[in-house]
Structures are given as C-alpha cells and as structure tokens.
N, C-alpha and C positions, 0 to 999 in steps of 0.2 A: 736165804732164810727158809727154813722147812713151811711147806705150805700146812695148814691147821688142819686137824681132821676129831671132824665129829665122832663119838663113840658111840658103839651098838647098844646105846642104854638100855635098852628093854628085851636084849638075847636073850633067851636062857628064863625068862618069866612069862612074856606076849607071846614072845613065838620060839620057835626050839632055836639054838644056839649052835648047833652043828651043821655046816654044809649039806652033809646028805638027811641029816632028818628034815631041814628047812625045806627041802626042795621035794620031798615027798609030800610033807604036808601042803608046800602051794601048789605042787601040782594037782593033789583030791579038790581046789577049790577052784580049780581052772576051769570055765567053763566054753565053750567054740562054740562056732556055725551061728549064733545070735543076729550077726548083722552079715549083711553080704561081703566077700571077699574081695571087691571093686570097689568099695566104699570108702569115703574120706571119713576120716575121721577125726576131729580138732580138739574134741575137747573130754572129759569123764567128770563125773560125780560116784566118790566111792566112800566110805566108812571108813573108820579107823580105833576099833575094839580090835580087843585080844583075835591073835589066827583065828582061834575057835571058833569065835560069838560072829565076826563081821566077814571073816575070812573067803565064807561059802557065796556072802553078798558080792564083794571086793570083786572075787573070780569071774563073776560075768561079764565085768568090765575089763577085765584087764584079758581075759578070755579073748574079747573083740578088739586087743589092737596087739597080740603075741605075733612076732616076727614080720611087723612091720617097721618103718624105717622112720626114725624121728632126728632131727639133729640137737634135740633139747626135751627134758620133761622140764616142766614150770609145775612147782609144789606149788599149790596156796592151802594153808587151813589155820587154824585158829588157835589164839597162846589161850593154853588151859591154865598157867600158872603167872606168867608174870602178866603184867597187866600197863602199858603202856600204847600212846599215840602212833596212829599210823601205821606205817609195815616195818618189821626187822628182815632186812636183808641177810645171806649167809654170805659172803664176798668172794669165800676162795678157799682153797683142800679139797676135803674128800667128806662124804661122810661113810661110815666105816659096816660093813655089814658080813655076817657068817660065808655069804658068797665071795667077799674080797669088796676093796672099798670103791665107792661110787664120786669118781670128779666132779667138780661142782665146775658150771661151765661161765667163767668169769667173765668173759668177754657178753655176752649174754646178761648176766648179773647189771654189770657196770650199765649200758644199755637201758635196763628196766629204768636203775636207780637214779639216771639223768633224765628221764623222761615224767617224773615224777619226785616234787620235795619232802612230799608223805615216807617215801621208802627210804629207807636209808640202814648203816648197819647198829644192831645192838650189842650189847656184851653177849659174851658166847653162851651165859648161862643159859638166854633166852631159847635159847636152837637145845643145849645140850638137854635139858630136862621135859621136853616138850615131847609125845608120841608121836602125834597125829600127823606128820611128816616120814619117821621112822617105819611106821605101820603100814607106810605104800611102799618101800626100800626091796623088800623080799620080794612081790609081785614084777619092780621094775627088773631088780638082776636078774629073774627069771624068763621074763619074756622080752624085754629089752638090753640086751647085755650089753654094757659097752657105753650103752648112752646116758652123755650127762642131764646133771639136773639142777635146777634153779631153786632155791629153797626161802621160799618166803613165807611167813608168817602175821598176821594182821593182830594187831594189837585195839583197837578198837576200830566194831564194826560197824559205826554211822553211816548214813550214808555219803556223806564228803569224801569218804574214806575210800568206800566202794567202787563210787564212781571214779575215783582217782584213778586206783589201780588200772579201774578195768582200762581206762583211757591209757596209762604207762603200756601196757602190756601190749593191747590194739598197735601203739606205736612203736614199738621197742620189736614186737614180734614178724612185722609186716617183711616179706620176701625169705620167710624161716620155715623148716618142717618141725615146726612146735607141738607138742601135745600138751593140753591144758590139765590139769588135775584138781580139783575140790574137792578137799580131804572135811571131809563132816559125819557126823551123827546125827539123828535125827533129833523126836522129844526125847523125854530123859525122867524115868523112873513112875512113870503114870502106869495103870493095869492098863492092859493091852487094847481092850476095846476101848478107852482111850485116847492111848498112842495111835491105836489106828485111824482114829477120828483125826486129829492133828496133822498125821503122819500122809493122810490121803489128799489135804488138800495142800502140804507142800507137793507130793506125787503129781496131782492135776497142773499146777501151776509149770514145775521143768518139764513136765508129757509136750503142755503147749509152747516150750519153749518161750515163758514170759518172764522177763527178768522184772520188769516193772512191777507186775501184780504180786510174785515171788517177797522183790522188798519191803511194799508195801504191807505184805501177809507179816514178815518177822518186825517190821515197826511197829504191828499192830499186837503181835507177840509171840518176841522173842524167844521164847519154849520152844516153837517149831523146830530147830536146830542149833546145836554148838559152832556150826559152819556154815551160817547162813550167808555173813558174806564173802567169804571165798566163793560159796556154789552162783550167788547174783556177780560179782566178779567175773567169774569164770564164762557165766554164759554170754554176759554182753564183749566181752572179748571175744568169744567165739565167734557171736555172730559177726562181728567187724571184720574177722579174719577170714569170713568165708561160708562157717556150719548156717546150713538153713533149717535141719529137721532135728527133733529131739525124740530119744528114745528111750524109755524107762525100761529097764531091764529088768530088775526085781525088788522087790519093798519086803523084809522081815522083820523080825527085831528079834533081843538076847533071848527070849522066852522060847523061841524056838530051838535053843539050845542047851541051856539050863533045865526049863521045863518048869520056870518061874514065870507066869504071866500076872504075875501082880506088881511087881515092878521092871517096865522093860526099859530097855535102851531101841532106837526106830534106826536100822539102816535103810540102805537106797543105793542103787547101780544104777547111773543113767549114762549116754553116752549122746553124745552131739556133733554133727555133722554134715556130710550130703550121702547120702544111701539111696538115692533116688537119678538115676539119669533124667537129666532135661528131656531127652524123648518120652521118656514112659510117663511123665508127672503130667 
C-alpha cells in the first residue's frame, strides 16, 4: 500500500514553490552564532505566518540548531480550522515539500500515541488544510535534511490536554535525539503597543523557562497566543528530557513588515536547553 503523503498546500502563496527561490528566501532568514556551538539543544518556539511576516523570526531558531544531528523533529501546533479533542496524530508517508518530501518517522509516531489516549489519528483533512506545521517544513529541509518528523496537532488546548502530551512525549522521547518544536503566533490583530504589552509578558514567562506561570497566563487569557499549548507542551517536555536554560531569541510582529502597526500579528524565537557547562554555572 503506498504510504500517504501530505501536499505542499501553501507553495506557491506562503512561501515560494520553487526549490531554488525557497532556499534563497530561507536562507536571508537564517540567522547563526546566537547560541554556542557546544550547546544542547532540546527543544524551539517558532512562528508560523507567511516566509515574509514570521520568516526573519522563525530563522533565529532554526539558525541555532542548522547542521546539527537529530534522529526526529516532533511538530506540535495548533488546528486553525478544525476543531476537535485531544491531539491528531499524522501515522505514516511523507509530508511533501519544493525541497523533495519529508518521512514522517512512524515508529516514533506509534510510540507517542501509546503513551497517551488523548493522541491518536484524525482524518487527513485535519493535517492537510492546517499551515502552522507546513510553515516549519522549508526551515527543516534546509537545515536539517534527511530528518524525520513527527506531526502532531492539538485540537483543544486545556489543560488536561497539555499535560497529557507533555507527559506522552517525556515518555515516548526518553534515550532519542529529539528536537521539540512549538509552532505558535503570538496576540492577534491588537495595534502594536498592544501586542507588545501582551506579547512581553508571554516573553518573560518562556525567558524564565516556566511552563506553569506560562499556562496559567493563557487560562487567564487566551489572546496571548494561537499555540500556547504546544509552547507549555513543549517546554515541560523539554525540561523532563534534560533543557535547563531558556533563551528568547527575538520578539516582533507583522508590522515590522507590512508597516501596518495597527493591526499586528506577535512572533517569538526561543530555544531551550543546556548552553551552559556545569563548570562555568
């Protein structure tokens, strides 16, 4: 049976559709040297707007883990359109990108989805109409070539939910060179001073690395982020599997690119991990 493969739904509109224009354009948003070269690194928080708008964000993160060695990326972000329980797992194919298409690593999948009743798989509309998965796809074949990926999507974000995952993952991931991903936006359509008010005190909350204050901030409201719990997810996983330090990388939003600050959208680059040797802390 051919294995299933998700399509590049958003070529050719999000981001260019050509092999060589893609790869110019992620390379202008790639950015290095951010975190030391000896550095572990477990887990990211990145955006997922158009190349353009989130693109220059997205690059500082994936900037700090180009030509390192993973044996899996774990997608989490958030269903923009369908709206059900739990996580929609992807099980098995590819999903399909202008660089050539990207294995989903089943063995891994299966793993998560035993370790957790919340996950399990949906109809494929859910993966197929969905960005904020597809919108890290070009940054991975770019600087990760080769390596598979795990594509989960949370369908509601309570906290029962969150905590579930993070605990599937903690378990499912342990003895693996995993990198985590939290595919988010930040607020959403407020003028900029704002978004940055909003925007500053999720910043503060991943700087200190607290998943607890974090959830509590988007229970208290929601608007903070589209992906708030993929990024609360992501980190308390993190920490289980090892990250001790959190790093914010950069904070902007679409205004800085449109040159529309009356309605913005809030990104965020963070990265998580040990960047510190036990001797020098």
């Amino acid at each position: 049976m051919t294995a299933p493969a998700r399509p590049a739904a958003f070529a050719g509109r999000w981001y260019p559709a050509t092999r060589e224009d893609l790869a110019r354009a992620v390379d202008r948003c790639l950015v290095a040297g951010q975190i030391p070269a000896g550095a572990e690194i477990h887990a990211l928080i990145v955006p997922h707007a158009g190349l353009m708008y989130s693109g220059p964000v997205a690059g500082y993160a994936y900037g700090a883990v180009a030509g390192r060695v993973y044996d899996a990326v774990v997608l989490i972000g958030p269903s923009h359109h369908a709206g059900f329980k739990g996580v929609a797992s992807f099980p098995r194919g590819v999903f399909e990108t202008p660089f050539g298409p990207i294995p989903v690593d089943e063995e891994l999948v299966a793993a998560i989805v035993r370790a957790s009743h919340r996950i399990r798989e949906h109809a494929p509309d859910v993966h197929n109409r969905e960005h904020c998965l597809e919108m890290q796809l070009p940054f991975l074949a770019r600087v990760l070539p080769g390596t598979p990926i795990v594509p989960l999507l949370i369908g509601d974000q309570g906290r029962a939910t969150v905590d579930d995952l993070a605990a599937a993952l903690a378990s499912a991931l342990v003895g693996r060179r995993a990198l985590l991903v939290a595919s988010t936006d930040l607020s959403h359509y407020h003028d900029a001073a704002t978004a940055a008010r909003l925007d500053a005190r999720v910043t503060a909350l991943v700087s200190r690395f607290d998943a607890d204050g974090l959830m509590a901030a988007l229970e208290e409201q929601p608007e903070h982020a589209c992906g708030g719990g993929p990024m609360v997810a992501v980190m308390r996983a993190a920490r289980a599997l090892g990250a001790r330090e959190a790093r914010v990388l950069v904070r902007a939003d679409s205004g800085d690119v449109s040159g529309d600050k009356e309605a913005v959208v809030g990104y965020l680059a963070a990265v998580f991990g040990v960047f510190t040797p036990d001797h020098q802390r």
